[in-house]
FITOR-784788 format. One record per residue: residue number from 1; x, y, z of N, C-alpha, C in turn; residue in one letter. Coordinates in pm, whole numbers, plus 50000, padded with zeros to 5 digits. Layout:
N
<rec k="NUM" n_x="X" n_y="Y" n_z="Z" ca_x="X" ca_y="Y" ca_z="Z" c_x="X" c_y="Y" c_z="Z" r="A"/>
...
***
This chain:
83
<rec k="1" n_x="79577" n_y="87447" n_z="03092" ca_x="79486" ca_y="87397" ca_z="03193" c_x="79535" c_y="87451" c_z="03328" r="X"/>
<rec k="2" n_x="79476" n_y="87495" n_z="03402" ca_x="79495" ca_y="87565" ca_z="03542" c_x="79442" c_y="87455" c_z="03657" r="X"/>
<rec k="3" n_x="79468" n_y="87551" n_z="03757" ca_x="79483" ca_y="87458" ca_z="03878" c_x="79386" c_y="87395" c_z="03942" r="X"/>
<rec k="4" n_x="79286" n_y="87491" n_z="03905" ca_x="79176" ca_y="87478" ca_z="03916" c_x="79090" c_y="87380" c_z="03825" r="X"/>
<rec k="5" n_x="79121" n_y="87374" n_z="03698" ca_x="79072" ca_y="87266" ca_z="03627" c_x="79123" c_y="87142" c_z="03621" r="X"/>
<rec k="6" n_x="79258" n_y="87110" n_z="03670" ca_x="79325" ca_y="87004" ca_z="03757" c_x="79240" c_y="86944" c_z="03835" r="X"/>
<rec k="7" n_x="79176" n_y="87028" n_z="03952" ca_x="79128" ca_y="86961" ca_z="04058" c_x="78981" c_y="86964" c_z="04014" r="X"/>
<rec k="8" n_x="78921" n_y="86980" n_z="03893" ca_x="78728" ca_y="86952" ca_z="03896" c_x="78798" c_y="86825" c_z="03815" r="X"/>
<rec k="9" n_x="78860" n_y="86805" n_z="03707" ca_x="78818" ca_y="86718" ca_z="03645" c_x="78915" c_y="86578" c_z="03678" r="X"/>
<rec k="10" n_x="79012" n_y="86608" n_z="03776" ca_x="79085" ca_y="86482" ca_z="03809" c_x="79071" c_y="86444" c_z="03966" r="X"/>
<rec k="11" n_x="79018" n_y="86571" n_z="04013" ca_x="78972" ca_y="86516" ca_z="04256" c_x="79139" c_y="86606" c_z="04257" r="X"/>
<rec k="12" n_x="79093" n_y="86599" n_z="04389" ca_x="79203" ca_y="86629" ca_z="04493" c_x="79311" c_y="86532" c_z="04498" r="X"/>
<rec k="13" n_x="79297" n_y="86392" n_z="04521" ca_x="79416" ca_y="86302" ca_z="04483" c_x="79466" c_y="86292" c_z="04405" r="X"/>
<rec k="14" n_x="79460" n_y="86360" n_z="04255" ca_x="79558" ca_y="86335" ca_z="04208" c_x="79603" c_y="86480" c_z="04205" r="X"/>
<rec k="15" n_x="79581" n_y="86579" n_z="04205" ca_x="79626" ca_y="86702" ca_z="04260" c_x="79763" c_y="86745" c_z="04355" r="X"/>
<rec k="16" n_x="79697" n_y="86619" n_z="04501" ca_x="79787" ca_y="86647" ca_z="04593" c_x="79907" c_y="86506" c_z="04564" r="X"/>
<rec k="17" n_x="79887" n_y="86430" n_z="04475" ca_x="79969" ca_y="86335" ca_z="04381" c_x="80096" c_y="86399" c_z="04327" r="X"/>
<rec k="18" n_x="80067" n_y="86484" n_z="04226" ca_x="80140" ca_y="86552" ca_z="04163" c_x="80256" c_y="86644" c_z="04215" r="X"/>
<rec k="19" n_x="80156" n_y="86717" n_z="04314" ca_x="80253" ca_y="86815" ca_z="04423" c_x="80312" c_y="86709" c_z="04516" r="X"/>
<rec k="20" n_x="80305" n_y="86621" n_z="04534" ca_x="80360" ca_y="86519" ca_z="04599" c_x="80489" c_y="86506" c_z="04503" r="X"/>
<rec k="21" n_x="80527" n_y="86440" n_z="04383" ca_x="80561" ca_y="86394" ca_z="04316" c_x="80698" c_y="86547" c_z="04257" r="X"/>
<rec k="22" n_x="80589" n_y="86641" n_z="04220" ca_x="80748" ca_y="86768" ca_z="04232" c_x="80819" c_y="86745" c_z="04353" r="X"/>
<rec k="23" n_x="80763" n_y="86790" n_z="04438" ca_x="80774" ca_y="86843" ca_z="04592" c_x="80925" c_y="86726" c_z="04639" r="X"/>
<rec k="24" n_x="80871" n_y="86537" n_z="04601" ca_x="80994" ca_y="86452" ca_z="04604" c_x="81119" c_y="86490" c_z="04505" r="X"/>
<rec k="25" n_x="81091" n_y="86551" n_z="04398" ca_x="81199" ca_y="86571" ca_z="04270" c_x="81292" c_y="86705" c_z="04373" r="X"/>
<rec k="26" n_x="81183" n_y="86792" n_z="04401" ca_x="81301" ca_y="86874" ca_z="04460" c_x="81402" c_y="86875" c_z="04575" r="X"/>
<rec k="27" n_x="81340" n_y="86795" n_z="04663" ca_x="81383" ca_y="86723" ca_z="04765" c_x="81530" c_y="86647" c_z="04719" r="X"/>
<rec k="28" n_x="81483" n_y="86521" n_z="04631" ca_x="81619" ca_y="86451" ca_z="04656" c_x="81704" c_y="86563" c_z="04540" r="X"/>
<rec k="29" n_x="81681" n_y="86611" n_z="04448" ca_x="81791" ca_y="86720" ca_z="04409" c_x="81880" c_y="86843" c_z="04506" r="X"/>
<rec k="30" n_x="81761" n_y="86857" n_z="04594" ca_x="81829" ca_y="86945" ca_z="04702" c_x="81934" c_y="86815" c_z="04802" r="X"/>
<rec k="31" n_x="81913" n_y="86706" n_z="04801" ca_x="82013" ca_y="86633" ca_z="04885" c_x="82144" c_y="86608" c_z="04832" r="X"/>
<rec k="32" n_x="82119" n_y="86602" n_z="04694" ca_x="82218" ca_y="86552" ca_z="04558" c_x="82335" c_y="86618" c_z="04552" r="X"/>
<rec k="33" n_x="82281" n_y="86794" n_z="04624" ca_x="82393" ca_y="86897" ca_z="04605" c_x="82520" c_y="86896" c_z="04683" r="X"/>
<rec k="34" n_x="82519" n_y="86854" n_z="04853" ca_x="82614" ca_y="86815" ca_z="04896" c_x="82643" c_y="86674" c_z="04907" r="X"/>
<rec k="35" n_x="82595" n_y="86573" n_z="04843" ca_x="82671" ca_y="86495" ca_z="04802" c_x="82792" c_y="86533" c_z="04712" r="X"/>
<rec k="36" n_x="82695" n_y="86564" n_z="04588" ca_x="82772" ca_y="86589" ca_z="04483" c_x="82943" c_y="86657" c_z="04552" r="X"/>
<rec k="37" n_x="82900" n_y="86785" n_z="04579" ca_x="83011" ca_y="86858" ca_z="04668" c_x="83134" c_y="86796" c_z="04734" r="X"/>
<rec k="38" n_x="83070" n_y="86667" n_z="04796" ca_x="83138" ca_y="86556" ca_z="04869" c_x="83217" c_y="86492" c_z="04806" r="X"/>
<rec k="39" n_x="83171" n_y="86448" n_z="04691" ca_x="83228" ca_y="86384" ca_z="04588" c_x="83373" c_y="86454" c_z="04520" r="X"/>
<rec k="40" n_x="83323" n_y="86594" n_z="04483" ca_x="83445" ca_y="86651" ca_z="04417" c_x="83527" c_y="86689" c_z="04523" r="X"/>
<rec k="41" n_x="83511" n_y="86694" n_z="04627" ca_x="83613" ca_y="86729" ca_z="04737" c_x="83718" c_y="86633" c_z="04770" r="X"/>
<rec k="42" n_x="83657" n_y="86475" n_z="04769" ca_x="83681" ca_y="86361" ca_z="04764" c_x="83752" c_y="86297" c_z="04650" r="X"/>
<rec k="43" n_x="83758" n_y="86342" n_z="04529" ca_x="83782" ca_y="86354" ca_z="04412" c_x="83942" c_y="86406" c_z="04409" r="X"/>
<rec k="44" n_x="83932" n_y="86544" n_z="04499" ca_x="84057" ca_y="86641" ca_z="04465" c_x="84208" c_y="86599" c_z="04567" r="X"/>
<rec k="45" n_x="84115" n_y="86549" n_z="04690" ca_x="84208" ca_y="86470" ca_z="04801" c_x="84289" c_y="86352" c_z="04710" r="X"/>
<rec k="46" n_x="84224" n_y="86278" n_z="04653" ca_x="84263" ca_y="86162" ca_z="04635" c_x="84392" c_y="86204" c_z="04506" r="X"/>
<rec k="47" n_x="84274" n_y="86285" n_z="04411" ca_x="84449" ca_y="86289" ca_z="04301" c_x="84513" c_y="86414" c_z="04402" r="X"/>
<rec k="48" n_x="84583" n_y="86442" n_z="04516" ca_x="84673" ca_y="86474" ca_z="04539" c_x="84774" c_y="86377" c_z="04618" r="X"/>
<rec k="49" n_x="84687" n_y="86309" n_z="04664" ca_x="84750" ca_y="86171" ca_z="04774" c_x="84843" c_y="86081" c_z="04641" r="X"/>
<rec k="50" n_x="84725" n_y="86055" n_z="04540" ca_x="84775" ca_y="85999" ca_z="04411" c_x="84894" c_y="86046" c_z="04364" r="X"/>
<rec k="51" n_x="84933" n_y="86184" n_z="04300" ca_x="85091" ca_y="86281" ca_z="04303" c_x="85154" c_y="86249" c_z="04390" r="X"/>
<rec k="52" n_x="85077" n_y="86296" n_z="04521" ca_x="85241" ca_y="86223" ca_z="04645" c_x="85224" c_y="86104" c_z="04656" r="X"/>
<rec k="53" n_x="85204" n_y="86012" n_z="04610" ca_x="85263" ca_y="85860" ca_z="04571" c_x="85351" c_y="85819" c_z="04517" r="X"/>
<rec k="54" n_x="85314" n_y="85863" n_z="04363" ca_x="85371" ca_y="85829" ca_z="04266" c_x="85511" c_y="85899" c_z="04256" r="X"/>
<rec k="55" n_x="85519" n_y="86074" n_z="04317" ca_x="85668" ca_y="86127" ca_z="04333" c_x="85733" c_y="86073" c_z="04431" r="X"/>
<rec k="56" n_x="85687" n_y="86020" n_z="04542" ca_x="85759" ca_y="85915" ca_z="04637" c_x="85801" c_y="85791" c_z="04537" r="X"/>
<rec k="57" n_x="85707" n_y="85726" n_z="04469" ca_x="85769" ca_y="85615" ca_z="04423" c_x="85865" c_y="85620" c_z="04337" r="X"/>
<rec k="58" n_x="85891" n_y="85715" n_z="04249" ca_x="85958" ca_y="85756" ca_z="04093" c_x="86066" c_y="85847" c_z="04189" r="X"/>
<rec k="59" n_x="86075" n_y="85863" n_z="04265" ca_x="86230" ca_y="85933" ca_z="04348" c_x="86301" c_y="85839" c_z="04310" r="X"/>
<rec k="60" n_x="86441" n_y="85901" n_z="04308" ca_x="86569" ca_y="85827" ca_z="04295" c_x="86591" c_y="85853" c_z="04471" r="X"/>
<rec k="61" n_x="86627" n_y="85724" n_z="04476" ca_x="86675" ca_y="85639" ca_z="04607" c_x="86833" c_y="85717" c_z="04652" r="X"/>
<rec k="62" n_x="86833" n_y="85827" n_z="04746" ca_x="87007" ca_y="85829" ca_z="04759" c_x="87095" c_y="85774" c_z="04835" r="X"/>
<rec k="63" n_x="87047" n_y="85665" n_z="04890" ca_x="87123" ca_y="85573" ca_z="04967" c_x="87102" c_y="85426" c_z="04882" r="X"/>
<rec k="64" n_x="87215" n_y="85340" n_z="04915" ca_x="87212" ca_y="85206" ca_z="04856" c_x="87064" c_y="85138" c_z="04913" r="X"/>
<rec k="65" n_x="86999" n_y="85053" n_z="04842" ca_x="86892" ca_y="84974" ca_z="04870" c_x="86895" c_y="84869" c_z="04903" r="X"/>
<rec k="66" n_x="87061" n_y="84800" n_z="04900" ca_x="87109" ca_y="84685" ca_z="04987" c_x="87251" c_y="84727" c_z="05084" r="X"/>
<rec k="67" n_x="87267" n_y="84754" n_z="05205" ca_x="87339" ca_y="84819" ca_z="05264" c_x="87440" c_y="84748" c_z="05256" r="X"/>
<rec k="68" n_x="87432" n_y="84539" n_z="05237" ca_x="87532" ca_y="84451" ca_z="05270" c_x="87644" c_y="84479" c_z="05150" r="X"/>
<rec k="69" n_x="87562" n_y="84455" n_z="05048" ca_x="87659" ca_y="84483" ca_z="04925" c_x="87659" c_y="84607" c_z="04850" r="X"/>
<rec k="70" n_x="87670" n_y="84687" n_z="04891" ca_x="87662" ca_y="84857" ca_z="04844" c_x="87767" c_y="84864" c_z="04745" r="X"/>
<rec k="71" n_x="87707" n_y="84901" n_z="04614" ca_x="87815" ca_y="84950" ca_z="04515" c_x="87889" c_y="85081" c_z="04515" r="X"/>
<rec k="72" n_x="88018" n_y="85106" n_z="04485" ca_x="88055" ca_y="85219" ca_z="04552" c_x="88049" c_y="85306" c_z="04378" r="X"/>
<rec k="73" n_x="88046" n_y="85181" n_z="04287" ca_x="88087" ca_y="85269" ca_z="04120" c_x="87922" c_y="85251" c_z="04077" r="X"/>
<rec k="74" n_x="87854" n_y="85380" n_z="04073" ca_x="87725" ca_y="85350" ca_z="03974" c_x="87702" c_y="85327" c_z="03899" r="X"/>
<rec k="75" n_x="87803" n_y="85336" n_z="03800" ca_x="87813" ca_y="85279" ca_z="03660" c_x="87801" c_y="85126" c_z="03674" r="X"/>
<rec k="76" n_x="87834" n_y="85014" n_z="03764" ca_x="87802" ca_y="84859" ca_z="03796" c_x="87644" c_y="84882" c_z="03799" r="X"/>
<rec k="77" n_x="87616" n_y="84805" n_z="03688" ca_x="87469" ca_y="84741" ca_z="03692" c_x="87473" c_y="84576" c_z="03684" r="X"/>
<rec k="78" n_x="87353" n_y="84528" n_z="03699" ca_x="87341" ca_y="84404" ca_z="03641" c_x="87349" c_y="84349" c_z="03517" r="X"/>
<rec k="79" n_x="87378" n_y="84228" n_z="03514" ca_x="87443" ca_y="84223" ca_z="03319" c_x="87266" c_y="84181" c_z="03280" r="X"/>
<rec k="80" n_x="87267" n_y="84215" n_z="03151" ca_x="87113" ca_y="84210" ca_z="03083" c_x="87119" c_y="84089" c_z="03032" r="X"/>
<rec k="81" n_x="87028" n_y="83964" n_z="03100" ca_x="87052" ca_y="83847" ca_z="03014" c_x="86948" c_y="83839" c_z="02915" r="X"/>
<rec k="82" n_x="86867" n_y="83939" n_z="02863" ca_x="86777" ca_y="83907" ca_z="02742" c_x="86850" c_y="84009" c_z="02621" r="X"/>
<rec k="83" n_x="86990" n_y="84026" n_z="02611" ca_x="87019" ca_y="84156" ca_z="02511" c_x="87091" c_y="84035" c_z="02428" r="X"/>
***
């Protein structure tokens, strides 16, 4: 069916309906794209912030973490009261 037989047997409104109706599909897909973009950019920041977290947190500490009572032998741990 052509474009022309579109518009005898359905009018002009629903014609200019239709092209209405692509015309919105391409629209918000064309907006979608830099979102999207936004997203994975946003995406790539975060798991790197995420890595430098977690290697900050999982560092070994090279100074004592209580300065008052600083162990001088590393081998002194705490005794395990659930063993």
């Amino acid at each position: 069916m052509s474009t022309f037989d579109v518009l005898q047997r359905y009018g002009t409104a629903a014609l200019l309906r239709f092209a209405g109706a692509i015309f919105l599909f391409l629209v918000l897909h064309l907006v979608r794209i830099p979102l999207v973009l936004l997203a994975r950019i946003l995406e790539g920041v975060m798991r790197r912030v995420d890595g430098y977290a977690t290697r900050q947190a999982s560092a070994r500490n090279p100074r004592p973490v209580n300065q008052f009572f600083a162990h001088t032998n590393e081998s002194r741990e705490a005794p395990n009261v659930y063993a």
